[in-house]
Structure formats: structure tokens, C-alpha cells
Wavefront OBJ file of the C-alpha trace (Angstrom):
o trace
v -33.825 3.902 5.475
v -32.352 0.930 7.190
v -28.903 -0.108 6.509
v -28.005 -3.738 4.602
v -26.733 -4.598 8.235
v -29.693 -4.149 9.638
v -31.373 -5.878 7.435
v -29.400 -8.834 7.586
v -29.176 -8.885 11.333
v -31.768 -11.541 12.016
v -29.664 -13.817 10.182
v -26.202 -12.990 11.970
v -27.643 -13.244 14.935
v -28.232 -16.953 14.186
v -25.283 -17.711 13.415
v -22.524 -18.906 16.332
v -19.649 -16.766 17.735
v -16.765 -17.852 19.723
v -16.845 -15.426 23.006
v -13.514 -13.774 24.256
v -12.004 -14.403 27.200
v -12.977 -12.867 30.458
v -9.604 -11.409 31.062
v -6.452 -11.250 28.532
v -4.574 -14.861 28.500
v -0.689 -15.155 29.507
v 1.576 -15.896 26.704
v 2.223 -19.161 27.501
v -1.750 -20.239 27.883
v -2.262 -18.345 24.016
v 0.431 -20.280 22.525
v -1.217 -23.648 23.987
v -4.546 -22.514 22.196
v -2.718 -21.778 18.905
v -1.016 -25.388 18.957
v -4.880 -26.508 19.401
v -6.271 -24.732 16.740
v -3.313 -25.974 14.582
v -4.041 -29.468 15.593
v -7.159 -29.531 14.538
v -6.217 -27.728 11.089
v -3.720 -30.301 10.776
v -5.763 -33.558 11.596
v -8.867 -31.828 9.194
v -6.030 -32.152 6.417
v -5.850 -35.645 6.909
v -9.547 -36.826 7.701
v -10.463 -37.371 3.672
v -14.326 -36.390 1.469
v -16.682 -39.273 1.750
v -18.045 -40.067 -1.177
v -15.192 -39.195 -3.195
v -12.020 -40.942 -4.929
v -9.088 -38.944 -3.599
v -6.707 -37.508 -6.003
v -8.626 -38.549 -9.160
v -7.620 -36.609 -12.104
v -6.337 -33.416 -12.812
v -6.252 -30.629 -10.016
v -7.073 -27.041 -11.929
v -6.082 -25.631 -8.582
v -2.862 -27.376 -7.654
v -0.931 -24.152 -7.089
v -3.275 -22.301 -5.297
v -3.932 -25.156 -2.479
v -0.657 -23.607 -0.401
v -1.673 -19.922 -0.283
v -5.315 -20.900 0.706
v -4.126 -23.398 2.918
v -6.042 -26.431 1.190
v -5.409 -29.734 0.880
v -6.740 -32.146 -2.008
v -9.545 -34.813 -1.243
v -9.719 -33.965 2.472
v -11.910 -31.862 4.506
v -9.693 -28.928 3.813
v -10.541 -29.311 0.375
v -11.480 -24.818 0.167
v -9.283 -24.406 2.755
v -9.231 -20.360 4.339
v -10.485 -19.707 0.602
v -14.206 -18.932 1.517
v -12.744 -16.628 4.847
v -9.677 -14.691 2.823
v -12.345 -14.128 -0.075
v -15.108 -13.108 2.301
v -12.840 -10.557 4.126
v -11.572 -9.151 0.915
v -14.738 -8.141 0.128
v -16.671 -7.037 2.760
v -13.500 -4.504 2.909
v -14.272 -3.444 -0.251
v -18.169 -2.894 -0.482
v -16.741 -1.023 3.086
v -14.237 1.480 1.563
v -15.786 2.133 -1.685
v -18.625 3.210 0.417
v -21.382 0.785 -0.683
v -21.527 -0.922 2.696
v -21.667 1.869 5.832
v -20.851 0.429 8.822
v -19.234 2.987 12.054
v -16.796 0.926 13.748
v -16.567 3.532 16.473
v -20.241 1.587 17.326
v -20.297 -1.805 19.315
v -23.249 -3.054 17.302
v -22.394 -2.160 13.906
v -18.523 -3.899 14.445
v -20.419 -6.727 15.739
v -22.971 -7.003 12.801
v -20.078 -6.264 10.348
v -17.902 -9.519 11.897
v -21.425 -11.178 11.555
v -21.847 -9.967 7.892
v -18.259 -11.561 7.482
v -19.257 -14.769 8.403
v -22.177 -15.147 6.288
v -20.349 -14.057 3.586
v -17.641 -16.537 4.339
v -20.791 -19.429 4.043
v -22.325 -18.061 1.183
v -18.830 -17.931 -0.201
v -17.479 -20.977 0.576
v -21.293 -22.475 -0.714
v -20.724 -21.108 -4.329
v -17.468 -22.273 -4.449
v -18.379 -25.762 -3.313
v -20.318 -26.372 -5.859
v -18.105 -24.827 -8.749
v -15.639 -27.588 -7.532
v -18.512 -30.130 -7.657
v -20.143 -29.081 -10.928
v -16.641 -28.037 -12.432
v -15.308 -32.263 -12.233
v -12.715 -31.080 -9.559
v -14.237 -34.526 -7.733
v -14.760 -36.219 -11.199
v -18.502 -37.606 -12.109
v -20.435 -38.391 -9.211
v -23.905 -39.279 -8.539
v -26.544 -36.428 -6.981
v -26.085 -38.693 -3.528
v -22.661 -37.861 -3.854
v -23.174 -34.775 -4.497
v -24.818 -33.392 -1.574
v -22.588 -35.852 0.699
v -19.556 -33.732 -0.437
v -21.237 -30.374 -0.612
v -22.535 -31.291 3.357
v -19.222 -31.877 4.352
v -17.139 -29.036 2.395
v -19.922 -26.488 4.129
v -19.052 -28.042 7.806
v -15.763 -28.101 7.277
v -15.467 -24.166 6.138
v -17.898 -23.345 9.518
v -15.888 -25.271 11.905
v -12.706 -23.057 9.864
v -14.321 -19.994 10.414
v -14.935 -20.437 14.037
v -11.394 -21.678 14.320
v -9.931 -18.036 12.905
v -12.099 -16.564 15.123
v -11.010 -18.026 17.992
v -7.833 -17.140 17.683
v -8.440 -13.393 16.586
v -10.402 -12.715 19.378
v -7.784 -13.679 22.721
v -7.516 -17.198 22.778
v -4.579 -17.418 20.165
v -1.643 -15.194 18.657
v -2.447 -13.087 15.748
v -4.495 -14.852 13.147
v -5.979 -18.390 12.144
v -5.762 -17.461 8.762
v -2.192 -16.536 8.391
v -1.016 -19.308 11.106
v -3.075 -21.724 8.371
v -1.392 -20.417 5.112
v 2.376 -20.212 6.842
v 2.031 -23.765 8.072
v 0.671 -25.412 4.933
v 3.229 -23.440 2.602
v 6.128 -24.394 5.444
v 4.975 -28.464 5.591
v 5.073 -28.385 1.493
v 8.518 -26.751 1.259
v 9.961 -29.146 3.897
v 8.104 -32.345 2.245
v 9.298 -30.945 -1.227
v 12.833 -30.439 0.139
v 13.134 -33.859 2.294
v 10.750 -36.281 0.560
v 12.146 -39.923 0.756
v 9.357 -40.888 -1.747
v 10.708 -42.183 -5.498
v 9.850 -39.815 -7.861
v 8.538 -40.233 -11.574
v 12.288 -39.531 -12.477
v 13.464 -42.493 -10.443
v 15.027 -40.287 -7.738
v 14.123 -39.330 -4.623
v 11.385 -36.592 -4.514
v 12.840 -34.117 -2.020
v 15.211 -31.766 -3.433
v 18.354 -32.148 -1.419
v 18.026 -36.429 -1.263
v 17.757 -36.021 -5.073
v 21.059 -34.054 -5.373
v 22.743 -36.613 -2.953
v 21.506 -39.219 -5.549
v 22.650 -37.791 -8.261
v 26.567 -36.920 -7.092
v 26.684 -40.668 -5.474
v 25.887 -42.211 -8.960
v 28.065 -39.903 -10.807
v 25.941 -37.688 -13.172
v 25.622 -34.905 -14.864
v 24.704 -32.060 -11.114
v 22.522 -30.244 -14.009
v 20.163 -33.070 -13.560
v 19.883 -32.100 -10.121
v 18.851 -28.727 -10.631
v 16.780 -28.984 -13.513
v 14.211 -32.204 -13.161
v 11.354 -32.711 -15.811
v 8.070 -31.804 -15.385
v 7.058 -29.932 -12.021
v 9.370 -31.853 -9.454
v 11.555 -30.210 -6.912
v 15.287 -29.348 -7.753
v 18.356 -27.389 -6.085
v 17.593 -24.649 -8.469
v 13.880 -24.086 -7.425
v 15.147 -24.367 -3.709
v 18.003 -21.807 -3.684
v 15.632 -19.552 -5.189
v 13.114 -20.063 -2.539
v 16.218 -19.280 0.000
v 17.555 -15.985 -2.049
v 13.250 -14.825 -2.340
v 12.932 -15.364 1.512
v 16.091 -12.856 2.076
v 15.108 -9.984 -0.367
v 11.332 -10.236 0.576
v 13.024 -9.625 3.808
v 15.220 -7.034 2.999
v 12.174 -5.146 0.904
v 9.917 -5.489 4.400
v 12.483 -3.292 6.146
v 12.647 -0.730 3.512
v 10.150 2.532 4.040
v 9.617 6.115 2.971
v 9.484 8.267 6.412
v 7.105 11.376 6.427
v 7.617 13.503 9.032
v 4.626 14.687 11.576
v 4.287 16.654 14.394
v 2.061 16.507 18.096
v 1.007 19.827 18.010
v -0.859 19.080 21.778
v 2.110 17.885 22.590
v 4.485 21.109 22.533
v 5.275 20.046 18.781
v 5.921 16.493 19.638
v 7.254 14.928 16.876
v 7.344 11.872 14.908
v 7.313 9.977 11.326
v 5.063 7.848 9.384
v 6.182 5.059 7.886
v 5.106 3.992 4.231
v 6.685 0.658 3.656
v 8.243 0.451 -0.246
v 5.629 -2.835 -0.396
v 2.403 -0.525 0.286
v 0.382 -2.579 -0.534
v 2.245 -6.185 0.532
v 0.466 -9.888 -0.567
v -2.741 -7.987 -0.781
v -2.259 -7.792 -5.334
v -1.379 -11.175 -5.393
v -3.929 -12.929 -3.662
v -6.559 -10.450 -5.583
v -4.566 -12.214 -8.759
v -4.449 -15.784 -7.538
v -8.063 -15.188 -6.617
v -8.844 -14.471 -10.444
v -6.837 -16.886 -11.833
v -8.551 -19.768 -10.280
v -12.164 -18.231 -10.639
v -10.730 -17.777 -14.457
v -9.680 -21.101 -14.427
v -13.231 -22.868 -12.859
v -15.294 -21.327 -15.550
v -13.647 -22.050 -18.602
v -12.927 -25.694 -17.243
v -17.041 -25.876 -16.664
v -17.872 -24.005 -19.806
v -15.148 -26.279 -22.097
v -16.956 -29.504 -20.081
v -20.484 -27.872 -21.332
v -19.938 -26.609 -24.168
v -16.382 -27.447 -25.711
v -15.873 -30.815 -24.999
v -14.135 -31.629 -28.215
v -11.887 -28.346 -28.426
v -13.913 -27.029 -31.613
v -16.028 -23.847 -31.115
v -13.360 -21.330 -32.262
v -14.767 -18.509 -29.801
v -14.707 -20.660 -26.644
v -11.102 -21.658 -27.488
v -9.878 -18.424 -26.376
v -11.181 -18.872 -23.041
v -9.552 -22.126 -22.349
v -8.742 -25.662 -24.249
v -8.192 -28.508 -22.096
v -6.940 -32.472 -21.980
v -9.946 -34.885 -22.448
v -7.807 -36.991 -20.736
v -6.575 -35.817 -17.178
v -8.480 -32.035 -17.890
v -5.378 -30.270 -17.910
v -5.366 -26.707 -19.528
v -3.829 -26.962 -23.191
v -4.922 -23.584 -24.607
v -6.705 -20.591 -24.049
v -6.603 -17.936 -21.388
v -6.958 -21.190 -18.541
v -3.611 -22.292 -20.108
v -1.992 -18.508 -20.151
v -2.866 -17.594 -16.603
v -1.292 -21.533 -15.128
v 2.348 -21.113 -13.874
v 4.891 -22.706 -15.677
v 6.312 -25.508 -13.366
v 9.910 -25.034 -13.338
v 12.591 -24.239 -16.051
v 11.822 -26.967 -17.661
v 8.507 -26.161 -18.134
v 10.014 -22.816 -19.495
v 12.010 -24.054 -21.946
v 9.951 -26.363 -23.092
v 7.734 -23.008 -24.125
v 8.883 -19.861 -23.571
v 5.796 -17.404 -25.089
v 3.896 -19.381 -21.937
v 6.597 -17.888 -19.544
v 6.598 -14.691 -21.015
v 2.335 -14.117 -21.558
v 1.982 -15.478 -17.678
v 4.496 -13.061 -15.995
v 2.597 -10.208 -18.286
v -0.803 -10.723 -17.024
v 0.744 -11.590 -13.752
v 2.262 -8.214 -13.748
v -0.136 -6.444 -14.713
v -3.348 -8.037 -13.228
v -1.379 -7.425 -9.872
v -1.096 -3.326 -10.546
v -4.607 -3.229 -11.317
v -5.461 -4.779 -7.895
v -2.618 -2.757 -5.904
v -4.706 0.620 -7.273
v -7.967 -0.603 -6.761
v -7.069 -1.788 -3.154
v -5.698 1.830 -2.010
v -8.936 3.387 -3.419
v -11.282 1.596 -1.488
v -9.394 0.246 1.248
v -8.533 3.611 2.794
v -5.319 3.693 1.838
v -5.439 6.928 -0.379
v -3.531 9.943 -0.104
v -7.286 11.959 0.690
v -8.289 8.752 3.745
v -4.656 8.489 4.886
v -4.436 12.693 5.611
v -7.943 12.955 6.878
v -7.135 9.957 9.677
v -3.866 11.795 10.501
v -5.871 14.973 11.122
v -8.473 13.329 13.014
v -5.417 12.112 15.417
v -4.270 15.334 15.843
v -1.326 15.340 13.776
v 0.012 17.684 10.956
v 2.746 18.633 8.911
v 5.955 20.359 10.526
v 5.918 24.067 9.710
v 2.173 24.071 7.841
v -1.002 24.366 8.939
v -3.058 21.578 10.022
v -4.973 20.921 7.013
v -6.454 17.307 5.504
v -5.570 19.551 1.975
v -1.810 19.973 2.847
v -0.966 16.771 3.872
v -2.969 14.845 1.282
v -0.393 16.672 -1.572
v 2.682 15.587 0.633
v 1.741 12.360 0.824
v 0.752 12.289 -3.111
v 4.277 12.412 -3.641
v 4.597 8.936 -2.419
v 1.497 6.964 -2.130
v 1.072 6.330 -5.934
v 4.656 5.855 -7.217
v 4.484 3.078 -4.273
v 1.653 1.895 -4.825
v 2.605 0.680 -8.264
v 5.801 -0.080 -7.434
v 4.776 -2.655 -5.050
v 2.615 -4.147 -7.146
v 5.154 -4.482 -9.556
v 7.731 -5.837 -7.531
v 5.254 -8.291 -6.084
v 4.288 -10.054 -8.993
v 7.911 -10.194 -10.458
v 9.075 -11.743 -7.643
v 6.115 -14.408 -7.647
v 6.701 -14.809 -11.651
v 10.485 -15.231 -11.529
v 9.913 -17.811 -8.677
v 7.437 -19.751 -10.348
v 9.698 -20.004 -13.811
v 12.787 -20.837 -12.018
v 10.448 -23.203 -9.840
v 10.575 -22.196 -6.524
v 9.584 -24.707 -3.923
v 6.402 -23.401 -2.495
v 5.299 -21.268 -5.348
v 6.341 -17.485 -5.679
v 3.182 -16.513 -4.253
v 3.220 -18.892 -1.228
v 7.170 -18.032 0.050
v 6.075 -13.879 -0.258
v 2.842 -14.506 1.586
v 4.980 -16.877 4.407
v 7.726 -14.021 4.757
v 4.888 -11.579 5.030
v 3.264 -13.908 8.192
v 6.490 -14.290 9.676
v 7.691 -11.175 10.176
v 4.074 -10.104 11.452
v 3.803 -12.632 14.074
v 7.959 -11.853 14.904
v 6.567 -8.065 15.682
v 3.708 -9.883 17.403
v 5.505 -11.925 19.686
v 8.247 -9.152 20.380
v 5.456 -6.619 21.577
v 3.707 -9.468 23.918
v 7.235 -9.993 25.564
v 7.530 -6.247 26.038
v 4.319 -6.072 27.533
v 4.998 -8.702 30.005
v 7.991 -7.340 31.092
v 6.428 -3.851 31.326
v 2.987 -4.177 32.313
v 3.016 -0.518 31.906
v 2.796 -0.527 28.578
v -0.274 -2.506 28.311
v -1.987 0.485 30.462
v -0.675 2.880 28.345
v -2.146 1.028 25.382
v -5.657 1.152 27.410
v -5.238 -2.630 27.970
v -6.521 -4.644 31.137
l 1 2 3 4 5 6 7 8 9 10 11 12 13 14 15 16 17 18 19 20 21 22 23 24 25 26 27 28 29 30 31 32 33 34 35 36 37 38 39 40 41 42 43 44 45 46 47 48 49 50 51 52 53 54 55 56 57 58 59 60 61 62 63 64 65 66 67 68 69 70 71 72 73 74 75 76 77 78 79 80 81 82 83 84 85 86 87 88 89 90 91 92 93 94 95 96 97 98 99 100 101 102 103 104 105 106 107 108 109 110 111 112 113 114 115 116 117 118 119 120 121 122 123 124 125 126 127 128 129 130 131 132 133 134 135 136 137 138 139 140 141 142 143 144 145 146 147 148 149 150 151 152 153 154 155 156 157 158 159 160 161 162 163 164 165 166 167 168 169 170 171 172 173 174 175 176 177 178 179 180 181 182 183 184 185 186 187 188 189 190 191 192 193 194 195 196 197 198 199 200 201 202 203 204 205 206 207 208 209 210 211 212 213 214 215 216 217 218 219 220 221 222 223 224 225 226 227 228 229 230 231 232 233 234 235 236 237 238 239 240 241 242 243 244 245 246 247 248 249 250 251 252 253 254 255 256 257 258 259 260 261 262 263 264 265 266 267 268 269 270 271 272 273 274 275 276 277 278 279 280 281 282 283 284 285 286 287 288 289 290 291 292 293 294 295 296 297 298 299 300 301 302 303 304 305 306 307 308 309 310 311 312 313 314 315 316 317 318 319 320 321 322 323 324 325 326 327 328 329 330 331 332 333 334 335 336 337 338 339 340 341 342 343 344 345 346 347 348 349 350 351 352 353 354 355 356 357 358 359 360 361 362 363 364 365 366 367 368 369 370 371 372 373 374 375 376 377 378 379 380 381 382 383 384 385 386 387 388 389 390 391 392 393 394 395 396 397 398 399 400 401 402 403 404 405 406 407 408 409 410 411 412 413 414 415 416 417 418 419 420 421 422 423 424 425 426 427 428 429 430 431 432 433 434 435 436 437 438 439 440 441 442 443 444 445 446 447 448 449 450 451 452 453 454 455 456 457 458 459 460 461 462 463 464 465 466 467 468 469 470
């Protein structure tokens, strides 16, 4: 019986691929192709939808736009949503077993990257037209329609081709995460700097607005605290005292101890980082949230209009007016925006950080099962490279228990610590959402140990031959 890659392979092969280079880039050439790519990311941002009044009416997914890279009314409307999303779950269908694909074989990694991509369009389709059909663009004509749904589609392709240019030699570590760090980075520093007049009469950045506020003599708790969702000193020392413990928890690990027994007993330790399972929760949540959030704002335009049908209240009441969420589960699963927002009502505060919480365990256990990150996957791969336990046999059995000490206690301890980090940020108002500052610190420090290992290589070309590099 033929495989679902096979089946699908006269359609990947249609589809484009960026080629790797002939021969592994210098440093210096790699980081000229990365500026590119983010020059192009950066201009797409700007380059607004035709067909479409910018910035018209409420956004349902305002504080999602930063951790999927997006920007409002532009081309960059989706963002890296249709790619992250895609990824996500072709890894899934992979390690729950539903997809079989043996990436010890040329062909099926290349059909698998293929399968990616296709997902990533078919992805990035559906959720073009939930934005469309869900008034994310308000009411527009069927012209306008497929005008916008044309250019949301090229704009995801050209995206796509732009992470994959990167990934494969051209670039340094990912177009994806270089995307996400820079559009959470330009928000924080807008949100921090901004010499725009706010609604509040001050200046919109967070520090200029504290400046104000001391030069005309009042109270410095109006400083901290503004109304409604705009930047304060409060949200940004947050944001600086997240960035140092997400820091802090990166370094922290559980070391198991292995041995090299072809090696004269060679030995070593595994690492299991006290985040196990990093961002990975939290963009499963945000991912949830918003899909929550598109089909109760399409079912209440449908169907609830007027806030009356009892049942379809509990999925989500919203504004006739600028379509914000009101009620509902769509109300429960929006961040508060800022301390304000908190005090203004509290049982919001306290039902979002609950489903946050939990909504983010749920994912963290789901992930290990079928991502490979079990106790059972992780001791079979460690036996299949030849390692084993100090003073026991080598046996999948024996190390699987040993590392069942660990693997679930951190597994749900990260995804705890995850989401209360991203809900205490959001209620205290951190600038660049909870969510977007851990997923930033998480990039950063990858493309740090990125950066530090190219150096070493090019000052030991050694190394590279010992990695089986060219």
C-alpha cells in the first residue's frame, strides 16, 4: 500500500524549492543573506492589502500579530502563522505515527519538507478566508474578496520560500524565529520610545510618558498604570525582570548520566532542560485561542448578531459596534490589557490565567507523546547511539524507568511555569505580551549558541570535519 507521501508526490513536486548552496557560505556572506531576507520581511510589513481599508474596526487577533510575526492591513497580514501551524502538525501526524516518513531516506525527507509546504498553503488558504468571512477586513464585495484572498496566498508563498532559504545555507538558523524575534523586538522598542500622543494625552512610549508625567508634576502612579491597553513603566520593568528569569530558567537542567561503552566507558550526561518542553505549550495555546476566537466571532456574526440565543452566548458575545469580545468563552480566553484592565475585572484575570494554565499542560503532554520526546522514544534513540546507563545493562527497558523519574514531573512543570509567566505578564501588562518576550528569549539564546558554534568552527576548521561537514 502506498504511503500518503507518495500519494501526494505529484503535487510537491510542483511546487518550488529554494536549492542550497553548492558549498557551505562564510559567516559573513550568511549574515548578508539574513539582512536580505529581513528586508524583504520588513518592507512586506509595510506594502498594505488592496482592496481593503487598513485598520478598520476591531482586531480579534491583536495579541497574537507579535508571536506570528503579522502585521495588520499589510501583506503580512497571517504572518509565519500558516508555516508555524503547518510544522506543528506535520510533526504530529509524524510522531503519533499516522504519517510514516524514514528520514534516514533522501526522498522521503524531501517529500516530507514538500508535504510541509503544501500544508503551509492549504493552511494559510483556510485561514485566509476565516479572516475574510470572519469581518477581520470588514464587509467587502466578492471582487474584494478574491483580490485579498490572491494576495494573502502570495504573500504566505513568497514567506515560505523566504524560511526556507534561510534553513537550508543561505542564512543563520531560521526565517521563522528571525521573523517572530524581530517583530516582537520593533513592538517593544516602538511601545517603549513612541513619540506619538496617546489617547491619554501623553506620549505613547513608555519611558517619554514617565518623563511627561514627572516634568508636569503628577501623581508617578499615572505613569505606571495608564487606562486601557497603553504602555506604562510597570508593564516595561516586567518585560525586563521576565527577560532575566526566562534566562535564568534556560540555564537550569536535570543531568543524567551515560556512558560510551565503545569507547572504553566513555562517559557523558544528558541534559533535560527544567523548560522540556520550552514555547512549544504556548504557541499550541495561542494557536487555540485565536481559532476559538474566529469561530465564535463568525458564528455570533451568523447566528447571534443581537447577543440573544442563550446557548451561543457561552461561546462568545461581542460589540455590535467595533466587534470586540464582551462575553462568552471569546471574552474568557482574550488577555486582560494591563492592570487596569485587571482591576477593572478581576474574575476575567483570574478565568484567563486558569485556562491559560491549564490549556498549556494539556499541550506540554500531548507534545512529548507524539513528538518523540517520551521516556520509551528518548531511551530507544540513546540505545540506538550506543549509549547506556553507568553500571546497568544496555537496555531501552532500563533507561526508559531512569528517565521516568524526570521526563513527566518536567514536563508539567514546564508547562506550568510557561503559562504563568505569560499570564502574570499579560495582567501586569508587559510590553510585548507574555507570550511574545518568552518566545524572543527562547530565539535569542538559540541563535547566541548558533553564532558561538559558527565562530568555533571557523577558528577550528577541525571541528566542522569532525561534525562530517565540508
Amino acid at each position: 500500500m502506498p504511503k500518503a507521501l507518495d500519494i501526494l508526490e505529484p503535487i510537491i513536486r510542483v511546487i518550488p524549492e529554494v536549492s542550497r548552496p553548492e558549498r557551505k557560505l562564510a559567516l559573513r556572506d550568511r549574515i548578508i543573506w539574513t539582512a536580505i531576507v529581513l528586508t524583504i520581511y520588513l518592507v512586506m510589513s509595510e506594502i498594505p492589502l488592496y482592496g481593503i481599508t487598513r485598520g478598520v474596526g476591531y482586531d480579534p487577533f491583536l495579541y497574537m500579530r507579535m508571536l506570528f510575526a503579522a502585521k495588520r492591513g499589510t501583506l503580512m497580514e497571517l504572518g509565519i502563522g500558516p508555516i508555524v501551524t503547518a510544522g506543528l502538525i506535520m510533526q504530529l501526524l509524524v510522531g503519533s505515527g499516522i504519517l510514516e516518513v524514514d528520514f534516514q531516506d533522501p526522498r522521503d525527507r524531501a517529500l516530507y519538507t514538500g508535504a510541509q509546504k503544501l500544508m503551509a498553503l492549504v493552511w494559510g488558504a483556510i485561514q485566509s478566508l476565516a479572516y475574510i468571512l470572519g469581518g477581520a477586513f470588514g464587509p467587502l464585495p466578492i471582487d474584494a474578496i478574491i483580490l485579498v484572498f490572491v494576495q494573502l496566498m502570495m504573500a504566505t508563498f513568497i514567506v515560505m520560500l523566504l524560511d526556507e532559504m534561510v534553513q537550508k545555507g543561505w542564512g543563520i538558523g531560521s526565517g521563522v524565529s528571525l521573523f517572530i524575534a524581530t517583530g516582537i523586538a520593533q513592538q517593544i522598542a516602538w511601545q517603549t520610545f513612541s513619540p506619538l500622543i496617546a489617547s491619554d494625552g501623553k506620549y505613547l512610549g513608555a519611558v517619554l510618558a514617565f518623563i511627561q508625567t514627572i516634568i508636569s508634576g503628577e501623581s508617578i502612579w499615572n505613569a505606571f498604570v495608564r487606562p486601557g491597553a497603553l504602555p506604562g513603566m510597570a508593564g516595561l520593568i516586567a518585560t525586563l525582570l521576565i527577560f532575566i528569569f526566562v534566562i535564568y530558567l534556560e540555564g537550569m537542567r536535570i543531568e543524567v548520566p551515560v556512558a560510551f561503552p565503545k569507547y572504553r566507558g566513555l562517559r557523558t550526561k544528558i541534559p533535560l532542560k527544567l523548560l522540556y518542553v520550552s514555547n512549544i505549550p504556548i504557541i499550541f495555546t495561542s494557536m487555540l485561542f485565536v481559532d476559538l476566537k474566529i469561530v465564535s466571532l463568525m458564528v455570533w456574526r451568523q447566528f447571534n448578531y443581537n447577543n440573544t440565543n442563550v446557548f451561543l452566548n457561552w461561546l462568545g458575545m461581542f460589540n455590535a459596534t467595533n466587534n470586540s469580545p464582551i462575553g462568552g468563552l471569546a471574552y474568557y480566553v482574550t488577555p486582560p490589557t494591563g492592570l487596569s484592565s485587571v482591576m477593572t475585572d478581576p474574575l476575567h484575570a483570574v478565568i484567563y490565567s486558569l485556562i491559560l494554565i491549564a490549556s498549556s499542560v494539556l499541550f506540554a503532554v500531548i507534545w512529548v507523546e507524539a513528538s518523540g520526546l517520551s521516556p520509551r522514544d528518548q531511551a530507544q534513540q540513546l540505545v540506538q547511539a550506543g549509549l547506556q546507563i553507568p553500571g546497568f545493562r544496555r537496555s531501552p527497558k532500563i533507561i526508559e524507568k531512569l528517565l521516568s523519574r524526570y521526563i513527566p514531573t518536567l514536563t508539567v512543570l514546564s508547562g506550568i511555569i510557561v503559562a504563568i509567566i505569560a499570564a502574570l505578564a499579560d495582567l501586569i501588562g508587559a510590553i510585548g505580551s507574555g507570550m511574545g518576550v518568552l518566545l524572543t528569549v527562547g530565539i535569542i539564546y538559540q541563535y547566541w549558541n548558533i553564532l558561538t558554534q559558527e565562530q568555533i568552527e571557523e577558528l577550528y576548521p577541525m571541528v566542522r570535519r569532525i561534525m562530517g561537514e565540508k
